[in-house]
Each structure stands twice: as structure tokens, then as C-alpha cells.
VOFIDO-444658 format. One record per residue (C-alpha): y, z, x; residue in three letters; residue number from 1. Coordinates in Angstrom, 3 decimals. Each point is the difference from the previous one (the first is absolute). Layout:
<nodes>
<node Y="Y" Z="Z" X="X" resn="ALA" resi="NUM"/>
...
</nodes>
This chain:
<nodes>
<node Y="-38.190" Z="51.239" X="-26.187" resn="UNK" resi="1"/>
<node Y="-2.463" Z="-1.586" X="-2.627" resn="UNK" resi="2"/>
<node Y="-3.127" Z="1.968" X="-0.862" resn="UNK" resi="3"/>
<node Y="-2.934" Z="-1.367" X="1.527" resn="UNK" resi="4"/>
<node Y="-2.993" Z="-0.757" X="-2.495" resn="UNK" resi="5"/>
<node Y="-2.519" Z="2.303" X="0.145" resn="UNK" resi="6"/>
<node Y="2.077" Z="2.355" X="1.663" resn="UNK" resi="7"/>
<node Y="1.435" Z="3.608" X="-1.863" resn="UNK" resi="8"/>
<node Y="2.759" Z="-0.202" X="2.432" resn="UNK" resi="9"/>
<node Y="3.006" Z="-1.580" X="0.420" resn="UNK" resi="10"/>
<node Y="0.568" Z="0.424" X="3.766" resn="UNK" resi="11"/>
<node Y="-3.352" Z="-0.519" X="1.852" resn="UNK" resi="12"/>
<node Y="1.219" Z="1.743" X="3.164" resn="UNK" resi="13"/>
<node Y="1.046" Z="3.288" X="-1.400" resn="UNK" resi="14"/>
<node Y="-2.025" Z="-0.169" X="-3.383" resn="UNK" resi="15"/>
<node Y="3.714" Z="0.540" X="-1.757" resn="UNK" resi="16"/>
<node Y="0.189" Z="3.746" X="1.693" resn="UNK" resi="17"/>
<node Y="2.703" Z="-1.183" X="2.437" resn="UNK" resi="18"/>
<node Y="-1.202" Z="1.809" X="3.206" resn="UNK" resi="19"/>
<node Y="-2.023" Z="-2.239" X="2.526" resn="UNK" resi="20"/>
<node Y="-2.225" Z="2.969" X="1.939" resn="UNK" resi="21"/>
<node Y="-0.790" Z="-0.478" X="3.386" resn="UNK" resi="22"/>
<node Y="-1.632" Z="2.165" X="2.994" resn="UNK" resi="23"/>
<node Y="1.522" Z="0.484" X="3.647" resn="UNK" resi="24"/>
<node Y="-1.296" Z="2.260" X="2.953" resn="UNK" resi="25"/>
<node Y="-1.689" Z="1.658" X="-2.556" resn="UNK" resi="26"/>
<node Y="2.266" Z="1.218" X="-2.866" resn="UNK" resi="27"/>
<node Y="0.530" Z="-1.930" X="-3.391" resn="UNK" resi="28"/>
<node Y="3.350" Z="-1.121" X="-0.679" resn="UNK" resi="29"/>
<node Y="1.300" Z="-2.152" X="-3.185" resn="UNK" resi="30"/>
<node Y="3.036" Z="-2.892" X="-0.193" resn="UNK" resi="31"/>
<node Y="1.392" Z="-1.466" X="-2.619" resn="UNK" resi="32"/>
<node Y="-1.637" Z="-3.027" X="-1.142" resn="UNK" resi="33"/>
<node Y="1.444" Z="-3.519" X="1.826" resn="UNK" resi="34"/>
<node Y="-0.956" Z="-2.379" X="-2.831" resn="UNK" resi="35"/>
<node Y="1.154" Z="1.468" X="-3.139" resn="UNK" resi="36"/>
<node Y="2.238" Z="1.900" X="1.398" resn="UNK" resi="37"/>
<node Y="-0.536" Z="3.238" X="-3.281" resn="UNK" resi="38"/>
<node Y="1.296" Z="2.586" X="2.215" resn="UNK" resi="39"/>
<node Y="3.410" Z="-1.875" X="1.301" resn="UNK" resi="40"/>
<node Y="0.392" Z="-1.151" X="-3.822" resn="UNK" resi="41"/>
<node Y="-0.283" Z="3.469" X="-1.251" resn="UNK" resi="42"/>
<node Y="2.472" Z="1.530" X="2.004" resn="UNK" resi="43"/>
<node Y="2.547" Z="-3.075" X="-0.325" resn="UNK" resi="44"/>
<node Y="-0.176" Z="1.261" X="-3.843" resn="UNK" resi="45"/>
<node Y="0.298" Z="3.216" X="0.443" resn="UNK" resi="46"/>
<node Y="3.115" Z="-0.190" X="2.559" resn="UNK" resi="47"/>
<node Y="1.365" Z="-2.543" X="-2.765" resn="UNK" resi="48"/>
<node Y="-0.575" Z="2.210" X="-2.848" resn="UNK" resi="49"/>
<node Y="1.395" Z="2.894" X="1.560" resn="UNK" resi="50"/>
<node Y="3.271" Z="-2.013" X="0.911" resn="UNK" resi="51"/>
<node Y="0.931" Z="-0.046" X="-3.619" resn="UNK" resi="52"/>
<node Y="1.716" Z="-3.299" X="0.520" resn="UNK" resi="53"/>
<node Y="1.648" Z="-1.495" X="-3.156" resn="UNK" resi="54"/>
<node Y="-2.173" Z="-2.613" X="-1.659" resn="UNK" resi="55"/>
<node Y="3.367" Z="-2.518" X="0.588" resn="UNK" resi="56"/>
<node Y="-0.179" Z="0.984" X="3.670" resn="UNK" resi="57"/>
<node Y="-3.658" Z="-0.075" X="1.239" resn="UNK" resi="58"/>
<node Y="0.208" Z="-3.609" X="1.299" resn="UNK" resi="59"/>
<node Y="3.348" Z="0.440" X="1.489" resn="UNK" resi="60"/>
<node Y="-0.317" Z="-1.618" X="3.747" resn="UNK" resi="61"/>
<node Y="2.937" Z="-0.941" X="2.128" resn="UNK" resi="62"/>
<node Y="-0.823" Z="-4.070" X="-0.176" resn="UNK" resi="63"/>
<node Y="0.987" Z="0.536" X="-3.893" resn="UNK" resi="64"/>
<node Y="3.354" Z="1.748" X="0.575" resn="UNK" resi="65"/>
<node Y="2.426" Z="-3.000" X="-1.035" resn="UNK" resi="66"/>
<node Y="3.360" Z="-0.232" X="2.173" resn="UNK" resi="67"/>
<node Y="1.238" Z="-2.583" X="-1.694" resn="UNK" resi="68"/>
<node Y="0.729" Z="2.312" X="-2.576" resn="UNK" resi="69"/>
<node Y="2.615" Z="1.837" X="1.541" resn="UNK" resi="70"/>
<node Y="2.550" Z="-2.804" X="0.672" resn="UNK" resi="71"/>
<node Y="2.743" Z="0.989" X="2.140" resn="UNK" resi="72"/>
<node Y="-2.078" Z="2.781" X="0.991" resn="UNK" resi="73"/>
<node Y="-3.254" Z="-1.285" X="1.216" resn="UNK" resi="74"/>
<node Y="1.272" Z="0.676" X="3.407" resn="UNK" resi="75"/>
<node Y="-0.407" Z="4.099" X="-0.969" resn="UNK" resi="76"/>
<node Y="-2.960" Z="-0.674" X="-1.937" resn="UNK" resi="77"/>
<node Y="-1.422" Z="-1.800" X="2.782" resn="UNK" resi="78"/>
<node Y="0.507" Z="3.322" X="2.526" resn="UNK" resi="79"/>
<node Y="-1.490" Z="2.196" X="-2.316" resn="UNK" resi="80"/>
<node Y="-3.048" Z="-2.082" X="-0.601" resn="UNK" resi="81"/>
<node Y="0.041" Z="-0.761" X="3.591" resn="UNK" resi="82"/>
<node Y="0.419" Z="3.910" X="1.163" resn="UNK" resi="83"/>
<node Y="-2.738" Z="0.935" X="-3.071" resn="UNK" resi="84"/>
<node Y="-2.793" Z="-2.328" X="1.759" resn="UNK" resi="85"/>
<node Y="0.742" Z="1.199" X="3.939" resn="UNK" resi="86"/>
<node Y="-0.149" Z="3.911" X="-1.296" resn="UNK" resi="87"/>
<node Y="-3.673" Z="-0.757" X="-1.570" resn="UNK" resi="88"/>
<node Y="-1.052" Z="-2.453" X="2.868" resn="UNK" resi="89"/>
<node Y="0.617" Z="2.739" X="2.147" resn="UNK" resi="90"/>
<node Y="-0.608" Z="2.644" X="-2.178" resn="UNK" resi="91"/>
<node Y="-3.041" Z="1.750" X="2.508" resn="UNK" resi="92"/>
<node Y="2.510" Z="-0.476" X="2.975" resn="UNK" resi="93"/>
<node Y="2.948" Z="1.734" X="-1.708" resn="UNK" resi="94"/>
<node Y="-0.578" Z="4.163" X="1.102" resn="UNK" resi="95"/>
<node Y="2.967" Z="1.022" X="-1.565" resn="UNK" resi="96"/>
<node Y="-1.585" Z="0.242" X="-4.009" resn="UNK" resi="97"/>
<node Y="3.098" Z="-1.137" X="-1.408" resn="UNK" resi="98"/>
<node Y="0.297" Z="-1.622" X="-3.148" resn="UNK" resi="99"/>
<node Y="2.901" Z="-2.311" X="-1.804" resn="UNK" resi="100"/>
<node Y="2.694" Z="0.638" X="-2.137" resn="UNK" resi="101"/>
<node Y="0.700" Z="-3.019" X="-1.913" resn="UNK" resi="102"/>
<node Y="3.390" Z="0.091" X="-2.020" resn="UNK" resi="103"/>
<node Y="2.004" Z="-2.864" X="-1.916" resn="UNK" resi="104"/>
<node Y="2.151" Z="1.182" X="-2.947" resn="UNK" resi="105"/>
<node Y="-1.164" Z="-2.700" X="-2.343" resn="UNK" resi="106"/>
<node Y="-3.013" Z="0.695" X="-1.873" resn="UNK" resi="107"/>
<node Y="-2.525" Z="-3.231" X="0.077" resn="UNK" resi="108"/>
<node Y="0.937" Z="-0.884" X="3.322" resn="UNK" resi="109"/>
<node Y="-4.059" Z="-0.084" X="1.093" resn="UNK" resi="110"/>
<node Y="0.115" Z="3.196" X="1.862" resn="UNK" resi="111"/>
<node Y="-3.580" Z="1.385" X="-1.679" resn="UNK" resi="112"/>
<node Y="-1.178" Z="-3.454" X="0.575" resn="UNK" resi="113"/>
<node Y="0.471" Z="0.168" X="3.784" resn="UNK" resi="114"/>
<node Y="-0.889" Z="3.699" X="0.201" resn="UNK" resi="115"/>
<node Y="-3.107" Z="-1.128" X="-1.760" resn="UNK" resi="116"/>
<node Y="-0.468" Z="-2.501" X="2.562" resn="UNK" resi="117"/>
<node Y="-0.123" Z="2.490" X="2.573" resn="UNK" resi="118"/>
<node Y="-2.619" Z="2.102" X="-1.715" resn="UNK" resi="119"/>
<node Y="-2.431" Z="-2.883" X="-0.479" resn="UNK" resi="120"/>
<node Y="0.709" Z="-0.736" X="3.713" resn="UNK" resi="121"/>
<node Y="-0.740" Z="3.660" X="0.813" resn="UNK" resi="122"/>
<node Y="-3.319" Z="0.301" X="-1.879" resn="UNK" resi="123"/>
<node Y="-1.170" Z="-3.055" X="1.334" resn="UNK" resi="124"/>
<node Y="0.041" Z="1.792" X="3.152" resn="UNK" resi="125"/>
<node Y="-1.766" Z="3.160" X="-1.568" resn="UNK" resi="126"/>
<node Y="2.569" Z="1.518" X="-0.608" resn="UNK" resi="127"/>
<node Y="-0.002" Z="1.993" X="-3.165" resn="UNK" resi="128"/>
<node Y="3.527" Z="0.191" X="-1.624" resn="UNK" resi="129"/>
<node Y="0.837" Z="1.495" X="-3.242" resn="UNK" resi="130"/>
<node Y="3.035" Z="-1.449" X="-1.904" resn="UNK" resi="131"/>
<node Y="1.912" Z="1.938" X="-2.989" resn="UNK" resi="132"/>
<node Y="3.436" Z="0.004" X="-1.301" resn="UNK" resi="133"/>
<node Y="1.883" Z="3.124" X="-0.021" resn="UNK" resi="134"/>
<node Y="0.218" Z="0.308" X="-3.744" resn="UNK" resi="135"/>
<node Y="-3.847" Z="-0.013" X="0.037" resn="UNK" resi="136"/>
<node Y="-0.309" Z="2.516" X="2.834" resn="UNK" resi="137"/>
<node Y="2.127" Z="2.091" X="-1.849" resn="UNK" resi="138"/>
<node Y="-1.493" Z="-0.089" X="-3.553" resn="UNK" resi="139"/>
<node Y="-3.766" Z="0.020" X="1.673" resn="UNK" resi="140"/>
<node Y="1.093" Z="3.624" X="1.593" resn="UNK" resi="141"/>
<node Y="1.947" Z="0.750" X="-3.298" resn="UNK" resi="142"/>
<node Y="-2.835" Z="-0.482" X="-2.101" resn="UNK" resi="143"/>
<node Y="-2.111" Z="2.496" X="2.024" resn="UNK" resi="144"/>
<node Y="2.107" Z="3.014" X="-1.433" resn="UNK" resi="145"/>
<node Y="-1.909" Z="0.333" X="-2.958" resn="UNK" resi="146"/>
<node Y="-3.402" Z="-1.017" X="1.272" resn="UNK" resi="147"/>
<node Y="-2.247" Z="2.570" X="1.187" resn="UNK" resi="148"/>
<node Y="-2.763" Z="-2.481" X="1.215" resn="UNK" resi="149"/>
<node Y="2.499" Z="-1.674" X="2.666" resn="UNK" resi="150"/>
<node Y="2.880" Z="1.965" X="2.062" resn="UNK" resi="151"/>
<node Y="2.978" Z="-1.577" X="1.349" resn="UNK" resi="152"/>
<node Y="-1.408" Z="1.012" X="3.156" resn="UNK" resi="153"/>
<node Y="-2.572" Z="-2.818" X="-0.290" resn="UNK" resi="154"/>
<node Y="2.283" Z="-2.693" X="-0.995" resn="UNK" resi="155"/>
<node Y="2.400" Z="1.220" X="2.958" resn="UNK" resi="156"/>
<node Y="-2.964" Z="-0.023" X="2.225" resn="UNK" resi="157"/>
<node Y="-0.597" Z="-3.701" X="-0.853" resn="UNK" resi="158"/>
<node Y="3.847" Z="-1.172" X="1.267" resn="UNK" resi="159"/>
<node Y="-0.206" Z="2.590" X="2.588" resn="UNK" resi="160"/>
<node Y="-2.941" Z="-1.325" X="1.723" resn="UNK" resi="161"/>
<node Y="-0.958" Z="-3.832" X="-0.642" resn="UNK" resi="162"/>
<node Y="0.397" Z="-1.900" X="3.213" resn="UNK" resi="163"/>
<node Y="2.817" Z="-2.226" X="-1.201" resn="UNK" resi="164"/>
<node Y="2.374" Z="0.833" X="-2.841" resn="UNK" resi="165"/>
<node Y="2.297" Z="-2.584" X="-1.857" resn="UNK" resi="166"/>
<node Y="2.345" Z="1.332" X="-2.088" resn="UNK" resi="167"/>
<node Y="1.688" Z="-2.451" X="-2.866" resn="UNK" resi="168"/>
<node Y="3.390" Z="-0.107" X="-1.351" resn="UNK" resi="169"/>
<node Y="1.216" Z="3.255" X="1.614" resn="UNK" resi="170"/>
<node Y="3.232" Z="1.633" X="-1.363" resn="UNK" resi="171"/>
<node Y="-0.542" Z="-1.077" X="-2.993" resn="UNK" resi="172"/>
<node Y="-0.199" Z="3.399" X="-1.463" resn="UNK" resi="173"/>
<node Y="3.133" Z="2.208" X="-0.223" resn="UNK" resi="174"/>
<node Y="-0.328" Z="2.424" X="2.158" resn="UNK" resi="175"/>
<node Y="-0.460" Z="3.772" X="-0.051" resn="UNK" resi="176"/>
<node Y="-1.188" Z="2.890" X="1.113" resn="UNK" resi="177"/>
<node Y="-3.781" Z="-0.672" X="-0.712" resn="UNK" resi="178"/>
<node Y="0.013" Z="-3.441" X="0.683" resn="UNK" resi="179"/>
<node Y="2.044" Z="0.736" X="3.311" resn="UNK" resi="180"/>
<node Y="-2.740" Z="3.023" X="0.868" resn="UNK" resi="181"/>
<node Y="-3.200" Z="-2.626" X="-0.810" resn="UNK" resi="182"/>
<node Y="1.048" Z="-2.639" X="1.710" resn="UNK" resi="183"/>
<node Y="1.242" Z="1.760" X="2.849" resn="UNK" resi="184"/>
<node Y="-3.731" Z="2.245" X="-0.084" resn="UNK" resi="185"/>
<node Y="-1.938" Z="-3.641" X="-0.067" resn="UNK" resi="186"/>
<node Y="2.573" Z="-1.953" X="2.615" resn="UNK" resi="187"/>
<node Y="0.013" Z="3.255" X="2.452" resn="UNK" resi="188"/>
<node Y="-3.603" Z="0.376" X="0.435" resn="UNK" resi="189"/>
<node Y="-0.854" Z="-3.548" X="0.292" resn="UNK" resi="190"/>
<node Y="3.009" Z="-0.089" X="2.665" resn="UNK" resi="191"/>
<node Y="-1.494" Z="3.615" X="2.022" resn="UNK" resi="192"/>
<node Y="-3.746" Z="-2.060" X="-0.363" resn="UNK" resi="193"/>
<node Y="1.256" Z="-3.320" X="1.701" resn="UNK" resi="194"/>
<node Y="-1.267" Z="-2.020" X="-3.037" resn="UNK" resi="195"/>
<node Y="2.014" Z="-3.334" X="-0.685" resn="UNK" resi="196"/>
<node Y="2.326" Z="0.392" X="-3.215" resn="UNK" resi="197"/>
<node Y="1.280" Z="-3.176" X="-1.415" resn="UNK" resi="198"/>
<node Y="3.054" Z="-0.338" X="-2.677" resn="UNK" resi="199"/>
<node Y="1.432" Z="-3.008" X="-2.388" resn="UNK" resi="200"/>
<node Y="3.635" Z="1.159" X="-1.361" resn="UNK" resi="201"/>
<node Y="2.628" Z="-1.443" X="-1.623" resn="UNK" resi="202"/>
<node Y="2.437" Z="2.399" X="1.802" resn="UNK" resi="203"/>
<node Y="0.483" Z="0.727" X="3.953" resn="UNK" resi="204"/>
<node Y="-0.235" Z="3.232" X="1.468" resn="UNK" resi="205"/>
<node Y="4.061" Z="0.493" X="-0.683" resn="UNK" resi="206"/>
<node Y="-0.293" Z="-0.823" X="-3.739" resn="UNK" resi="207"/>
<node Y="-2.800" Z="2.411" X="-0.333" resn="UNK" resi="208"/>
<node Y="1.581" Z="2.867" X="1.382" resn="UNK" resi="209"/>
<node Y="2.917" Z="-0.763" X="-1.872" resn="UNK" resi="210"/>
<node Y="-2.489" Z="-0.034" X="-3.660" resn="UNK" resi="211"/>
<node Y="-0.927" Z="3.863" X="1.206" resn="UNK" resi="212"/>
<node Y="-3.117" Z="-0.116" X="1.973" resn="UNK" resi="213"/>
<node Y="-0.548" Z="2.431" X="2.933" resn="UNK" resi="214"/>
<node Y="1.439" Z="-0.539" X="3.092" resn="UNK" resi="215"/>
<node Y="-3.326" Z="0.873" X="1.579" resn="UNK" resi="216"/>
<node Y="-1.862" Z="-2.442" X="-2.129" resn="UNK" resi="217"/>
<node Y="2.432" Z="-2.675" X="1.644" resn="UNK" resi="218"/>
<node Y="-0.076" Z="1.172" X="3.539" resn="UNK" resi="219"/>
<node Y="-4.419" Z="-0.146" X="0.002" resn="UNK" resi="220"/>
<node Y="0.620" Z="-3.447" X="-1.708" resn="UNK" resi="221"/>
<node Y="2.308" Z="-1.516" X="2.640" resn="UNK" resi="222"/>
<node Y="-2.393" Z="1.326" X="2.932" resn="UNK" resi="223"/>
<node Y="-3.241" Z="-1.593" X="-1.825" resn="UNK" resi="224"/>
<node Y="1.205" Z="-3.132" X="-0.646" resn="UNK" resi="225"/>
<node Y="0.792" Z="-3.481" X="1.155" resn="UNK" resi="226"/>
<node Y="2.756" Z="-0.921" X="-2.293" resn="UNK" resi="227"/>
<node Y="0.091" Z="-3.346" X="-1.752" resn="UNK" resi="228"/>
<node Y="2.979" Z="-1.303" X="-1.692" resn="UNK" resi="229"/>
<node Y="-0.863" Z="-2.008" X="-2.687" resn="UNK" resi="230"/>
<node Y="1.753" Z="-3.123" X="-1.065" resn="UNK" resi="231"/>
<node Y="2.260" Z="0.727" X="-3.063" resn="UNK" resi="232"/>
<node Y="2.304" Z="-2.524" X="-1.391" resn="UNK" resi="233"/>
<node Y="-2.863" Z="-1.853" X="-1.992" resn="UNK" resi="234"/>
<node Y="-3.269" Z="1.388" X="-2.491" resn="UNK" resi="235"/>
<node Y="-2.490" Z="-1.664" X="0.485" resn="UNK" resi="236"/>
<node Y="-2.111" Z="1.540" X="-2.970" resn="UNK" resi="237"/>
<node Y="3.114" Z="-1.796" X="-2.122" resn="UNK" resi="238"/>
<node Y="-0.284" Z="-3.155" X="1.605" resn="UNK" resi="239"/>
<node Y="-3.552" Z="-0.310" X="-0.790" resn="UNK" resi="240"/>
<node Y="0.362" Z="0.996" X="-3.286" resn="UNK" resi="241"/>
<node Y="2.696" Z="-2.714" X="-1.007" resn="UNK" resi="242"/>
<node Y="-1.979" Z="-2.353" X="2.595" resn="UNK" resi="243"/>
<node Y="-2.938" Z="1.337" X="-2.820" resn="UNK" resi="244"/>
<node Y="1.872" Z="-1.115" X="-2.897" resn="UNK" resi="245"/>
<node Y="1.021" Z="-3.379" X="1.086" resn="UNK" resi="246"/>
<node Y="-3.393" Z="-0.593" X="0.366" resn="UNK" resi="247"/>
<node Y="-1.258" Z="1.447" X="-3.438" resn="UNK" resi="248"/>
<node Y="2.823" Z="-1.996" X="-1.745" resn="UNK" resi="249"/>
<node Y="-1.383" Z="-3.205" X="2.175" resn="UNK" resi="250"/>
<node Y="-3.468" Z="0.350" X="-2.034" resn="UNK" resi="251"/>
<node Y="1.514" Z="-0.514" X="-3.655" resn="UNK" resi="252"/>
<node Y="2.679" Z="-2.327" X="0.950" resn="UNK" resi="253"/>
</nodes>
């Protein structure tokens, strides 16, 4: 909305504070402002910059998730698109707080561009979704060891408790003992606390167990989750990129 001249305010409604007060039976109550619309704004930007989305990412939607790509398996490509979209369309109807596991053992098949999909969807509806990788979980809690103005406790507190989790490229770590033990602390408390816990891999649950992580890590993940096998026979990060250089080489001839 333009400023009007003469006028110190942007929004003449709210006089840019955001809150339209009004008084009923007697009591003073506040809403958010209609016509700019500050407050709604504000907390779009925070939910968005809480999300941690990857730059790439942020204007992921389904209507840009190319099936052509995936030649003789567009069919697959198509259910998973089609089964991402129903599980956010219904997301408020769904009382069961399970998340997805999406798996395809070909890196740069789109799986963290769907997954991304679905957390745009989700905060659209309020929702307020934080996405990492596991590396960076990981190294975030490693780097508290030696930092005396931030525990790990905080960090864990963070995964333990945001309303929807989406966790990137898991198993990509070797596993041990402490990775087995943080994952498992983060996984099991979000599974005891009902809150939705959603996975990309390039491994199913079988392959994981078989790279050495717990049994019990598995057994919480299988329970959370809708599973979603990924197409695999095609990368579609590698098709781009050649698709990128026939076009470059098109400019100088």
C-alpha cells in the first residue's frame, strides 16, 4: 500500500502498528489488521525463517515438480507426487502424526525437492516445520562441546520439540555408537511426544540396519512414517545438468 500524502503512515487503518482495536460488551480486544495484513506477514516470515529451507528449495511447489523427467518412471514419480499432495491436503484430518520416509538409492533423484514441497505446503497452513540434514544436526550438537554459552541440550531441545521435523539425507553418516545414541535420543522423544518426523534417504530401512544403525532407531522410524519409494533408475540433478550444458554450448555456437 502507497503512502498517502500528508499522511506519516503507511496503513491508514492501523497507523502501521498492525492491531485494529475494537470494544465489545465492554472489554477492549485487538485483531490483526485486514488491510495490510503486518501481523499475518510477520509471522509468515518468521515460520519461513525458522524452516531453514535451502535457498534452491524455498519456491519448491508441487505444479513445478517435472514428470517428464523421469521417463519410464513417471508412473512412480507420479504416485509419490500424487501421495505427497493428499498427505498435506489432508494434513489437519490425518490424527495419526506420522511423517514420510522418502528413499531412492540414486542421489539427484528430486527427493529434497518434493520433501521441500511438502514443507512449503505445510507452512502455508501454519504450520511451522524445521528442515536440516543429518550431517548438520550432528555438527550443530558437535560444536556445542566446547562452547560454554550454548549446551547440546539446547540444540537437542530445538529437534526435540519443533512441531514438524525434516530430516535430509539420512544415513549418510557411518554409523556408531554416538551417532546411533543421538539420533536415537532426538527420533525417540519426538516419537513418545506424537510430533511428525519426516526422512529423505538414499537407503531403506534394510540397508540401514545393515550400515550399523540401531535396531531401535529403525523400529521408531518404521512406526512414524509413511514410506515413499522413490523412483531410481534415472538422476534427475544429472539430466538437468547436461540438459544445462546443451544449452550453455547453444549460446556460443
Amino acid at each position: 500500500m502507497t503512502r498517502q500524502f500528508g499522511s506519516r503512515y503507511t496503513c491508514a487503518k492501523c497507523s502501521d502498528i498492525g492491531w485494529i482495536g475494537y470494544e465489545k460488551e465492554g472489554y477492549f480486544f485487538c485483531r490483526p489488521c485486514e488491510v495490510c495484513g503486518k501481523v499475518k506477514k510477520a509471522e509468515e516470515s518468521a515460520i519461513l525463517n525458522f524452516a531453514e529451507i535451502p535457498e534452491k528449495f524455498k519456491g519448491s511447489v508441487y505444479a513445478n515438480f517435472d514428470l517428464k523427467l523421469y521417463g519410464d518412471d513417471k508412473e512412480k514419480a507420479s504416485k509419490c507426487l500424487q501421495f505427497c499432495r493428499g498427505y498435506t491436503q489432508n494434513y489437519s484430518q490425518i490424527n495419526d502424526n506420522k511423517g514420510l520416509y522418502m528413499f531412492g538409492n540414486v542421489k539427484g533423484t528430486g527427493k529434497t525437492r518434493l520433501m521441500c514441497a511438502v514443507a512449503n505446503d505445510l507452512m502455508r497452513k501454519g504450520i511451522r516445520v524445521k528442515f536440516t540434514t543429518s550431517g548438520r544436526m550432528l555438527d550443530e550438537i558437535k560444536k556445542t562441546f566446547n562452547n560454554n554459552e550454548v549446551s547440546s541440550r539446547d540444540i537437542m531441545d530445538e529437534f526435540y520439540t519443533c512441531e514438524y521435523l525434516i530430516i535430509d539425507d539420512f544415513g549418510m553418516e557411518n554409523a556408531n555408537n554416538w551417532r546411533n545414541e543421538t539420533f536415537f535420543s532426538i527420533i525417540n522423544e519426538r516419537y513418545m511426544t506424537k510430533r511428525p518426523t519426516s526422512f529423505t534417504s538414499n537407503m531403506n530401512i534394510q540397508e540401514l540396519r545393515n550400515s550399523g544403525y540401531d535396531d531401535r532407531i529403525l523400529s521408531r522410524i518404521d512406526e512414524m512414517c509413511y514410506v515413499v519409494p522413490f523412483p531410481s533408475s534415472v538422476s534427475v540433478r544429472g539430466l538437468l545438468g547436461t540438459q544445462n550444458n546443451i544449452e550453455w554450448k547453444g549460446l556460443i555456437g
